[in-house]
N, C-alpha and C positions, 0 to 999 in steps of 0.2 A: 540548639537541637537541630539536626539535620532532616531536610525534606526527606520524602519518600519519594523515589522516582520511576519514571515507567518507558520502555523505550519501545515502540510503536514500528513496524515492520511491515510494509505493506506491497505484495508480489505486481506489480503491474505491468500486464499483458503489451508486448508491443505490437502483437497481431491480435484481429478480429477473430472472432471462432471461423467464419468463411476464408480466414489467410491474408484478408488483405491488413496493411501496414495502418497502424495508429499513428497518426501525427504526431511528429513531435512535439508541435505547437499544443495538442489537444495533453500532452503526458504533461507536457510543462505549466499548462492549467491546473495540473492536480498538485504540482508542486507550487504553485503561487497561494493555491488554497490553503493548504495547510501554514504557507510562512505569512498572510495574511489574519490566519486565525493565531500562528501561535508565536511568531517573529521569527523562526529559523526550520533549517529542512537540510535535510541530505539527498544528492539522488546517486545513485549507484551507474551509471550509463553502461558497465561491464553487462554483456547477456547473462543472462542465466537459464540454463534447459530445463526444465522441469518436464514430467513424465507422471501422469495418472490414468486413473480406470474412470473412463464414465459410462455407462450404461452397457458392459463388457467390453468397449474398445478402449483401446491405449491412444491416448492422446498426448501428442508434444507439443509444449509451450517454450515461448521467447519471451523472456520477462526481462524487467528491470526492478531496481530497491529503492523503495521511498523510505526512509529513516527520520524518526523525529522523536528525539527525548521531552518528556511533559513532566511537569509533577503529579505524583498519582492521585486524582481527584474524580469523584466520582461525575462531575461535571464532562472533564476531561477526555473519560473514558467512554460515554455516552456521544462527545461528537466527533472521536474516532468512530464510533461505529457507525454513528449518519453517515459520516466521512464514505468509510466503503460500501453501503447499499443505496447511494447517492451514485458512486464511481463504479461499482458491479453493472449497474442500470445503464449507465453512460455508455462503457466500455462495452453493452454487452454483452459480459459474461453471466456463467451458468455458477461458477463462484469466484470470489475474488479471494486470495489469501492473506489475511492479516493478521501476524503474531503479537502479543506482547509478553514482556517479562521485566520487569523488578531489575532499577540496575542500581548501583551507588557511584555518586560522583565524587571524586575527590580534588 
């Protein structure tokens, strides 16, 4: 019988909300964390722009992708979510974005 699996997508800021630059040392924490909790990680080091509304202003972001496939466990999915309101907090932000969805491995 095949697992259920869950791949785990998380937006992280490489600027502070005031503009100044996140260390890379400090991002590469966030990727040790999770290859420490779970043995393996991706990080995307491509920018990526992002553009939302907070409080009627448009605000632009410089992100990077943190990637990690889990088996879907409800344990699993509870310390992704510490995961990011541990690193929201960290980082500073107002929110952090973290997707997940349902993949199969073959």
């Amino acid at each position: 019988m095949k697992k259920k699996w869950r791949r785990w997508e998380v937006l992280l800021p490489l600027q502070y909300n005031d503009k100044r630059a996140v260390p890379m040392a400090v991002l590469g924490e966030a990727v040790l964390e999770i290859v420490e909790q779970f043995e393996a990680a991706s990080y995307e080091t491509q920018r990526i722009q992002g553009y939302w509304r907070h409080q009627g202003v448009v605000i632009r972001d410089e992100l990077s992708r943190l990637v990690v496939d889990l088996p879907d466990t409800p344990m699993n999915r509870k310390w992704m979510k510490q995961f990011k309101e541990r690193w929201r907090v960290r980082l500073k932000q107002i929110e952090l974005w973290m997707v997940s969805y349902r993949i199969e491995l073959e």
